[in-house]
N, CA, C and O of each residue as an XYZ file, in Angstrom:
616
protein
N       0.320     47.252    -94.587
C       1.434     46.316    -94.542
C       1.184     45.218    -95.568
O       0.100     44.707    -95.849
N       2.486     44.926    -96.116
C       1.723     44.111    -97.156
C       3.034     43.306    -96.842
O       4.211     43.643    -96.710
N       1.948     41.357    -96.731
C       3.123     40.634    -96.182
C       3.811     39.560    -97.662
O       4.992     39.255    -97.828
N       3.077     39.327    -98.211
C       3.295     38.430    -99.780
C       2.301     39.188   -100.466
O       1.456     39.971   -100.032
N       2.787     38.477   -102.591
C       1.632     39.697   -103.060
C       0.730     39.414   -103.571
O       0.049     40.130   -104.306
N       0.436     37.605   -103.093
C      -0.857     36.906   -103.155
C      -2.426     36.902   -102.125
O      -3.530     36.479   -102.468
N      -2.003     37.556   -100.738
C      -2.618     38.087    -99.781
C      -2.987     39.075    -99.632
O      -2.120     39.948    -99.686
N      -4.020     39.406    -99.440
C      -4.935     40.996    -99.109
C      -5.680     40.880    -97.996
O      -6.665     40.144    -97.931
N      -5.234     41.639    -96.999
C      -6.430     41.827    -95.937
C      -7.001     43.383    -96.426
O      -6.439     44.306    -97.016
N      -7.884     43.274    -96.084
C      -8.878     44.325    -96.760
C     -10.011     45.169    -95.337
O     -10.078     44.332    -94.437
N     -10.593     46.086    -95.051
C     -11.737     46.059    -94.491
C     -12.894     46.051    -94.996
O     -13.060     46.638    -96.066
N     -14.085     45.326    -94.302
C     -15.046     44.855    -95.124
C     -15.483     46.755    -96.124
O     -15.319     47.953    -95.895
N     -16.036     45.934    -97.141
C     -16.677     46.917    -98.199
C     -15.726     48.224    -98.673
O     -16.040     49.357    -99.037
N     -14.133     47.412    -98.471
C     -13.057     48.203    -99.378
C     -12.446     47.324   -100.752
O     -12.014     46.179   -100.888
N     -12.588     48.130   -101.395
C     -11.996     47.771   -102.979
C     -10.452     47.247   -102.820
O      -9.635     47.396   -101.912
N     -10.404     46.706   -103.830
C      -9.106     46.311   -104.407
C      -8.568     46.843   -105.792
O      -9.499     46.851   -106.598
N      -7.229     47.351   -106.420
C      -7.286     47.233   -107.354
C      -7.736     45.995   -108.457
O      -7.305     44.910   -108.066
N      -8.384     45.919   -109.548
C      -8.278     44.962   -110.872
C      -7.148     43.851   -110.710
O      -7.066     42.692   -110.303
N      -6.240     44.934   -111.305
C      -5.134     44.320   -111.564
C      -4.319     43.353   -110.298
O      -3.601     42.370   -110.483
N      -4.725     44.039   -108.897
C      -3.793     42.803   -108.353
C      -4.846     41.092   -107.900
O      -4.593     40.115   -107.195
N      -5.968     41.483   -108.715
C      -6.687     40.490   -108.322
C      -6.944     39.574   -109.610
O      -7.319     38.403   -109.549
N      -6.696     40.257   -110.729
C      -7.457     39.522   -112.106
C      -6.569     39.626   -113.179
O      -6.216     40.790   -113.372
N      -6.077     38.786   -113.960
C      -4.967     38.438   -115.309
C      -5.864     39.075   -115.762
O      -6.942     39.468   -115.316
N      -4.873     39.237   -117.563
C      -5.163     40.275   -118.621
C      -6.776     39.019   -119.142
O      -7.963     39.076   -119.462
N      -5.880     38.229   -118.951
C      -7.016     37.099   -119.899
C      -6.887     35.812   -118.856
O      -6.282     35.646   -117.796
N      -7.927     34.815   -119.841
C      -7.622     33.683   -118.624
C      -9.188     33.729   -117.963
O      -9.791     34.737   -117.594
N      -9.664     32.294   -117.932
C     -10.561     31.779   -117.178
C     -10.260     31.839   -115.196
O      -9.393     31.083   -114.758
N     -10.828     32.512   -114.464
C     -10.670     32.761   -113.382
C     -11.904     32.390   -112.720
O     -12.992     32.591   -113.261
N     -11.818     31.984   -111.847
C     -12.469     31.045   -110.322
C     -12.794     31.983   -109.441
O     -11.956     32.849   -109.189
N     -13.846     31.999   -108.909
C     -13.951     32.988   -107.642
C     -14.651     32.240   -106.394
O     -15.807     31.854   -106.567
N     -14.133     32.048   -105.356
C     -14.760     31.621   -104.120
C     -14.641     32.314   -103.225
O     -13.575     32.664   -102.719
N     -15.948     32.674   -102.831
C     -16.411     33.457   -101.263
C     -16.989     32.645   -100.370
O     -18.074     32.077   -100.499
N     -15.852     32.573    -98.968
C     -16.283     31.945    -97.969
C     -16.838     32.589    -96.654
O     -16.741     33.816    -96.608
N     -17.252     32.131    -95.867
C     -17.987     32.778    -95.198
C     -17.266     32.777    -93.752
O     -17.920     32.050    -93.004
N     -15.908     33.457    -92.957
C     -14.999     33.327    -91.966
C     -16.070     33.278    -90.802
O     -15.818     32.584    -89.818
N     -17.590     34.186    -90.895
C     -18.358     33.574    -89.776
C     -18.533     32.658    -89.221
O     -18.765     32.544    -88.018
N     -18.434     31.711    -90.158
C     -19.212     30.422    -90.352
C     -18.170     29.463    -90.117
O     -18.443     28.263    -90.083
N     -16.828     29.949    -89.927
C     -15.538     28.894    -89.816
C     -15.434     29.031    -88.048
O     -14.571     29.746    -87.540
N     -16.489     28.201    -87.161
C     -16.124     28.398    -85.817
C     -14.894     27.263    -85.624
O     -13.841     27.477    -85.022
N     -15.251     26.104    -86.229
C     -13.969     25.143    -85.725
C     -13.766     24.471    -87.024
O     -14.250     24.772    -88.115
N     -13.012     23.563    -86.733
C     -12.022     22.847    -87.939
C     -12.799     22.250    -88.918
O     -12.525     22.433    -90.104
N     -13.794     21.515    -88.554
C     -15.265     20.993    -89.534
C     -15.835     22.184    -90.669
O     -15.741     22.177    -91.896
N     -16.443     23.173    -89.770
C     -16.911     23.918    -90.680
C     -15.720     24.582    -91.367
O     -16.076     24.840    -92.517
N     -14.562     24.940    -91.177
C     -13.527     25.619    -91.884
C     -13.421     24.430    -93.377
O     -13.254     24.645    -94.577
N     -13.543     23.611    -92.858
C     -13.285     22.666    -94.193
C     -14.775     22.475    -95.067
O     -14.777     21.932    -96.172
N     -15.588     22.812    -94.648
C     -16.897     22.584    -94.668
C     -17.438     24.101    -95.851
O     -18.402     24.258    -96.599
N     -16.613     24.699    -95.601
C     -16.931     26.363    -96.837
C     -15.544     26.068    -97.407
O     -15.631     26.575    -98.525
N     -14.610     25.674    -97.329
C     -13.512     24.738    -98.746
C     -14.106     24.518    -99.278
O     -14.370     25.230   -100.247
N     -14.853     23.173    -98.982
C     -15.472     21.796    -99.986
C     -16.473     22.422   -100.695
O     -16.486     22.155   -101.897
N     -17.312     23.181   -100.288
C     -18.380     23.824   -100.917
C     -18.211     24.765   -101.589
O     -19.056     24.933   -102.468
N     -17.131     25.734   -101.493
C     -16.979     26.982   -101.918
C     -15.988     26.477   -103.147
O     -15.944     26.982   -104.269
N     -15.212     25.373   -102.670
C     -13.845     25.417   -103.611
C     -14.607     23.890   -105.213
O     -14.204     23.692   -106.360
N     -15.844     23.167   -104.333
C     -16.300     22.423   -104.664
C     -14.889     20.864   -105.068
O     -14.573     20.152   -106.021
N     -14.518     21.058   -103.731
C     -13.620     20.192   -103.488
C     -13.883     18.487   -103.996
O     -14.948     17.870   -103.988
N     -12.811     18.112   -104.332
C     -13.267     16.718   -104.884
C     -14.015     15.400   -103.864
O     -13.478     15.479   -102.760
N     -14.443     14.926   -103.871
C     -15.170     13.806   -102.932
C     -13.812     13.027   -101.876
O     -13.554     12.863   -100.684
N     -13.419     12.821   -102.786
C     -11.380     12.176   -101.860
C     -11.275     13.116   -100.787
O     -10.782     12.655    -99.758
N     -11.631     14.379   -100.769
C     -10.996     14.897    -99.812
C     -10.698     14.571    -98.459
O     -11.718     13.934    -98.197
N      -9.960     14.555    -97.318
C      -9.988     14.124    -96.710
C     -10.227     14.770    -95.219
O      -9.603     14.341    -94.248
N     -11.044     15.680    -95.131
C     -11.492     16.620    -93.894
C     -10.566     16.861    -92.646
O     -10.792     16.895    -91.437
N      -8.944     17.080    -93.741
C      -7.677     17.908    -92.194
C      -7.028     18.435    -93.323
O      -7.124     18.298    -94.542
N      -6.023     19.373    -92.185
C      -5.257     20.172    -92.825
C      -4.739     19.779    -93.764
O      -4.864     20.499    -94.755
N      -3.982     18.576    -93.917
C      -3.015     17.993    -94.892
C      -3.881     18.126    -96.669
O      -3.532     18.585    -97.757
N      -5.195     17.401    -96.108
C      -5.946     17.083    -97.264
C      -6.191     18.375    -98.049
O      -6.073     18.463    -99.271
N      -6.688     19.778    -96.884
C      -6.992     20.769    -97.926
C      -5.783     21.257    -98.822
O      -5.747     21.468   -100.035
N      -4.610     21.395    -97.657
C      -3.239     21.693    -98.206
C      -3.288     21.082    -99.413
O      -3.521     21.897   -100.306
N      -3.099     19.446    -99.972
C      -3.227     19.055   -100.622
C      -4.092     19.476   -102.274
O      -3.690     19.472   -103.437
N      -5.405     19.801   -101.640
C      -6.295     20.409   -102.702
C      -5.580     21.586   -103.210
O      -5.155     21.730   -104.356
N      -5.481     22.549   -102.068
C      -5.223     24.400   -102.621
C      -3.920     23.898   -103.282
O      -3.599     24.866   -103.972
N      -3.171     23.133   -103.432
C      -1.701     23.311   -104.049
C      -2.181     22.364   -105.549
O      -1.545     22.185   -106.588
N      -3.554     21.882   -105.139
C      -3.454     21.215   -106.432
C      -4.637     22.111   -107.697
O      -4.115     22.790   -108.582
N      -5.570     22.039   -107.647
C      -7.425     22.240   -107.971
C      -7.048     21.830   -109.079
O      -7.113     22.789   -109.849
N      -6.590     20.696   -109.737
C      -6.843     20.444   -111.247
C      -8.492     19.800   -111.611
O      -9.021     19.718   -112.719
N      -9.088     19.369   -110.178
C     -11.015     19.481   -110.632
C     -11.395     20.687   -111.122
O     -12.440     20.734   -111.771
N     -10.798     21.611   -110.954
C     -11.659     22.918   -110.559
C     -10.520     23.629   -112.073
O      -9.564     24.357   -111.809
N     -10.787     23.337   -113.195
C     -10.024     24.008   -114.109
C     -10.326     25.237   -114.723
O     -11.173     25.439   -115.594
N      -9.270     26.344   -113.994
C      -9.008     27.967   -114.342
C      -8.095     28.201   -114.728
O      -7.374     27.206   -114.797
N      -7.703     28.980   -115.029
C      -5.843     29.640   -115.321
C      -5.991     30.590   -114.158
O      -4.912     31.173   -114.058
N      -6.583     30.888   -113.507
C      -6.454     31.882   -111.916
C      -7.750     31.391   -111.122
O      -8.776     30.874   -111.566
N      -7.373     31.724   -109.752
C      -7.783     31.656   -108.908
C      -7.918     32.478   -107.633
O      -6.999     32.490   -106.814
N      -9.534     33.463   -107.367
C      -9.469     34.340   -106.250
C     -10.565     33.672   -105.275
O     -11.707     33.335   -105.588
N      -9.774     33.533   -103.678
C     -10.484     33.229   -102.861
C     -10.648     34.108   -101.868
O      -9.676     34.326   -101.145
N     -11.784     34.733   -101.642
C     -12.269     35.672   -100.769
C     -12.873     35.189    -99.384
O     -13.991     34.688    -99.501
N     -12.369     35.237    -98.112
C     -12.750     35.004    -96.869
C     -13.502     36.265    -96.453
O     -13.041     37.388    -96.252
N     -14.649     35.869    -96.376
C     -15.830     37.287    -95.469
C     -15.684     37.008    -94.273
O     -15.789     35.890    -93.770
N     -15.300     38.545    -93.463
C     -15.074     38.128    -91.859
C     -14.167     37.047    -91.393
O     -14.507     36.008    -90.827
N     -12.750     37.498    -91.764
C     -11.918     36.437    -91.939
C     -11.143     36.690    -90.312
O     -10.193     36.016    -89.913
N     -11.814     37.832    -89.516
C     -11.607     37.593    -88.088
C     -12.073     37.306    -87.440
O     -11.848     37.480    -86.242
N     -13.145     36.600    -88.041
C     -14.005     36.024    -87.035
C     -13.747     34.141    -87.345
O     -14.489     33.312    -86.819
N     -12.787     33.818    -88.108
C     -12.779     32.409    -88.497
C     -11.510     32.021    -87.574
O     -10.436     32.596    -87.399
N     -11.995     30.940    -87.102
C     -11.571     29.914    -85.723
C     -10.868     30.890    -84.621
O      -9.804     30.643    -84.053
N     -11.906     32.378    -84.381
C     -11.232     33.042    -83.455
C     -10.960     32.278    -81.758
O     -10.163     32.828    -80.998
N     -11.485     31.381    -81.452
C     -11.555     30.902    -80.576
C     -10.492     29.591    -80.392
O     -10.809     28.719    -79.584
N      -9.229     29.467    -81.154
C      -8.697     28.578    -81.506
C      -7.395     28.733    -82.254
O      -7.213     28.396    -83.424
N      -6.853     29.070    -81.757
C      -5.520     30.059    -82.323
C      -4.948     28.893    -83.006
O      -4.871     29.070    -84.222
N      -4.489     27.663    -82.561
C      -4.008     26.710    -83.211
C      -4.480     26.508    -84.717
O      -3.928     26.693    -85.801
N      -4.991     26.322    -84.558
C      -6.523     26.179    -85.881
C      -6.273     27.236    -86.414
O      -5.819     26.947    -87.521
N      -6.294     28.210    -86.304
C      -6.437     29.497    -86.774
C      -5.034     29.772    -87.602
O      -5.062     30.489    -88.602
N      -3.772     29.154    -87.128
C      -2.536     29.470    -87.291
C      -2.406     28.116    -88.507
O      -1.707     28.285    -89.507
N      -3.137     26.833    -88.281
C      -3.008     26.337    -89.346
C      -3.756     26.736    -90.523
O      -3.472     26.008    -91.474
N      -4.396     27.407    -90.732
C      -5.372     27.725    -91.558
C      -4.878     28.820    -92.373
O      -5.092     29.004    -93.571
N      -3.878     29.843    -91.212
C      -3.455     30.868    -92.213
C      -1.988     30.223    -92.989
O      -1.495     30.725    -94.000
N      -1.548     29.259    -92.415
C      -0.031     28.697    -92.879
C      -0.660     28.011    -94.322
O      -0.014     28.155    -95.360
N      -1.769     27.365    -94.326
C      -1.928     26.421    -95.371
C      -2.571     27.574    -96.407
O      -2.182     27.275    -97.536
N      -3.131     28.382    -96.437
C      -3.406     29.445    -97.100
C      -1.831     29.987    -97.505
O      -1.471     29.666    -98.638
N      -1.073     30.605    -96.865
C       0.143     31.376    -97.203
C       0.522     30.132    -98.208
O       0.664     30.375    -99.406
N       0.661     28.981    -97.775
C       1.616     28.186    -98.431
C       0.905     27.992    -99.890
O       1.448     27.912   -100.992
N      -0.455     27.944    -99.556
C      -1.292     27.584   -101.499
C      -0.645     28.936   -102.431
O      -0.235     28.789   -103.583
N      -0.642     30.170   -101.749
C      -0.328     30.729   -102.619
C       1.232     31.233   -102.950
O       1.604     32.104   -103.737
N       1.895     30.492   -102.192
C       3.343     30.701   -102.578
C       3.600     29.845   -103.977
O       4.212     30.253   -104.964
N       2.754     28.104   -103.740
C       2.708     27.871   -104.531
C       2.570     28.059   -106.002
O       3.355     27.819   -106.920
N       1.181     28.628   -105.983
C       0.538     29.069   -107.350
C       1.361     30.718   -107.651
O       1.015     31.611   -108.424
N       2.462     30.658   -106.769
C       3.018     32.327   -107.454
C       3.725     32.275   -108.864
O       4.309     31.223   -109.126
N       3.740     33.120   -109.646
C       4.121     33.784   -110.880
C       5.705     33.779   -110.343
O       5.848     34.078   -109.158
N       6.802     33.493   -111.046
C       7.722     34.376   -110.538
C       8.343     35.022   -111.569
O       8.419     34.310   -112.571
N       8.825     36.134   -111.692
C       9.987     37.164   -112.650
C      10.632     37.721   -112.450
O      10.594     38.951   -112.425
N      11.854     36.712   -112.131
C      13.544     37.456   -112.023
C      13.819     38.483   -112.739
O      13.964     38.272   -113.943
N      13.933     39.526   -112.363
C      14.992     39.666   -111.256
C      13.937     40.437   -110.286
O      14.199     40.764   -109.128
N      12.651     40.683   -110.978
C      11.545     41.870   -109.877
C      10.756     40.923   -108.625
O      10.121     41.450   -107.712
N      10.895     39.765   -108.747
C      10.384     38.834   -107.821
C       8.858     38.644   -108.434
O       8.635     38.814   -109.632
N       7.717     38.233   -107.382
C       6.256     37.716   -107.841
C       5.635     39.039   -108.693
O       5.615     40.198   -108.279
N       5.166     38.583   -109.909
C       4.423     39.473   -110.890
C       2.694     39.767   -109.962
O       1.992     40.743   -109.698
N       2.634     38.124   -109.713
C       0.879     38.175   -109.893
C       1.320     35.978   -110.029
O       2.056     35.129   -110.531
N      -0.259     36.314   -108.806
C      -0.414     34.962   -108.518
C      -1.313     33.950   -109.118
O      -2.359     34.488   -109.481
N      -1.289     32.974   -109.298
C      -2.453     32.438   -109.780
C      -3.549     31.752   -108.500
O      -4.329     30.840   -108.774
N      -3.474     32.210   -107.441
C      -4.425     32.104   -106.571
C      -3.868     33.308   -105.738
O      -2.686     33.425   -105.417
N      -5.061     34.356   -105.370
C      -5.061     35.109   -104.928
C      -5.674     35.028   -103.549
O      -6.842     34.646   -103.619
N      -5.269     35.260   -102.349
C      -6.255     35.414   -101.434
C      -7.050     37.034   -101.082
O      -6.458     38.067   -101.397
N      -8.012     37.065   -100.611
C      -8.701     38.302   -100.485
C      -8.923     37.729    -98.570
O      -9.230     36.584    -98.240
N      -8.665     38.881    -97.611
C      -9.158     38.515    -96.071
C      -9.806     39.730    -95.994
O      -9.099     40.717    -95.794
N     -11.185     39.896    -96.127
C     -11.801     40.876    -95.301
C     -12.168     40.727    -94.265
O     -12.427     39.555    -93.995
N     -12.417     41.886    -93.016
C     -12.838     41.852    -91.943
C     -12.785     43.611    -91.433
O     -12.344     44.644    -91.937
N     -13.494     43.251    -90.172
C     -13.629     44.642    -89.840
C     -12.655     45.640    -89.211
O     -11.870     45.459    -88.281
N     -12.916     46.848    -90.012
C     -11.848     47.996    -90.024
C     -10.396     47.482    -88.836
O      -9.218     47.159    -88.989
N     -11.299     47.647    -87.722
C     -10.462     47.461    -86.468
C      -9.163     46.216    -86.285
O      -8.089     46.085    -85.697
N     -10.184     45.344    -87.327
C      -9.315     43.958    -86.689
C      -8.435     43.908    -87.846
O      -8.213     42.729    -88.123
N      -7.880     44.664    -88.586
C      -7.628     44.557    -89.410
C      -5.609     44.713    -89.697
O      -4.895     44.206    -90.563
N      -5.209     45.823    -88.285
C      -3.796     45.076    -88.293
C      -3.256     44.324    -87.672
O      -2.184     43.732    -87.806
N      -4.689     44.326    -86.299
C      -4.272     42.413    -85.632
C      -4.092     41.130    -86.781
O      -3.353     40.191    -86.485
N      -4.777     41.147    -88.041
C      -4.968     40.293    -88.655
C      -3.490     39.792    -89.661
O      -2.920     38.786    -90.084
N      -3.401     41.261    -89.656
C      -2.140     41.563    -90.953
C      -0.986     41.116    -89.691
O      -0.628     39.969    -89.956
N      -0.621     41.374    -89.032
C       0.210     40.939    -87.846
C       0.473     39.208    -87.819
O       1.543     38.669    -88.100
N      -0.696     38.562    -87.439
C      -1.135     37.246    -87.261
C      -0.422     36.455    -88.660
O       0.212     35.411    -88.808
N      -0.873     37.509    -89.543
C      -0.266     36.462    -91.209
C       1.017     36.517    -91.406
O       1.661     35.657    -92.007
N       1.782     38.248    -90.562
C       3.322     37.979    -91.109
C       3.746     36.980    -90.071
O       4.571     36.183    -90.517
N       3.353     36.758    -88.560
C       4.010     36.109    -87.883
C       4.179     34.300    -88.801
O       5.116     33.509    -88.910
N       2.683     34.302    -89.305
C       2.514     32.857    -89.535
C       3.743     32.866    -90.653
O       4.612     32.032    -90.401
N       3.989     33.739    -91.957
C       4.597     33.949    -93.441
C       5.846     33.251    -92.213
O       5.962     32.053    -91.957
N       6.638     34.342    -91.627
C       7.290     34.214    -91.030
C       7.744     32.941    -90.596
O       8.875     32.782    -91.053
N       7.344     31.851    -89.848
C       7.659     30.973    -89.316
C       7.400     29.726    -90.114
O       7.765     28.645    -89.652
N       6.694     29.809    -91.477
C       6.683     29.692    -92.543
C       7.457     29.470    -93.764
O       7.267     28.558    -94.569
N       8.312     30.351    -93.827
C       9.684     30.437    -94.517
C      10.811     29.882    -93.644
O      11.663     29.106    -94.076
N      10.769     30.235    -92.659
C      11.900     29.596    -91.663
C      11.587     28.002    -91.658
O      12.621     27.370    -91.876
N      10.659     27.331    -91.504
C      10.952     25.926    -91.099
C      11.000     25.097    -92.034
O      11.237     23.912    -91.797
């Protein structure tokens, strides 16, 4: 299922094509976070700041990262791929959290989308990558259209 064409849920230690992850040319960014390691809202922001090497201003809530992912002019690339490891295991205990986390994600990369009328998004300039394991993997894809979903509507 494929819900936008900046998002990939993946199962761990499956490929992606090149192309929907990497421009022809162009300085590109890569951050791998660690979804283990995202039990609550601290550490979720806590593999941002480090991974994304977020600016010092930041301000440790949703708004602030929102803020960053729609912006990274610290962090200067012409693309951007962010890879979540075990991205079902990040704020499983916390659906709220969990639902903001995938909204502010959907929304960075609506942002940074390419667009070309009349075929719609080419290719994004921030890509997300969600791996996790085999199983959890169309609970996950589920979870992101509901969020896309309610997303576009409000």
């Amino acid at each position: 299922m494929h819900i936008v064409p900046w998002m990939h849920i993946v199962p761990e230690q499956a490929a992606l094509p090149v192309d929907l992850l990497l421009p022809m040319t162009g300085r590109t960014y890569v951050a791998r976070l660690a979804g283990k390691e995202m039990r609550d809202t601290d550490s979720v922001f806590r593999q941002f700041y480090d991974g994304l090497k977020l600016p010092d201003y930041f301000g440790w809530n949703w708004d602030a990262l929102s803020d960053c992912l729609r912006d990274l002019k610290w962090l200067p690339a012409d693309h951007y791929v962010l890879i979540v490891e075990a991205a079902d295991e990040a704020l499983s205990s916390d659906a709220t959290g969990r639902q903001l986390l995938f909204r502010t994600l959907l929304r960075a990369g609506q942002r940074w989308s390419c667009k070309q009328p009349p075929e719609g998004t080419a290719l994004s300039r921030l890509v997300v990558v969600m791996s996790c394991d085999a199983a959890s993997v169309s609970g996950l894809q589920e979870q992101l259209r509901l969020c896309w979903e309610e997303t576009v509507t409000s």
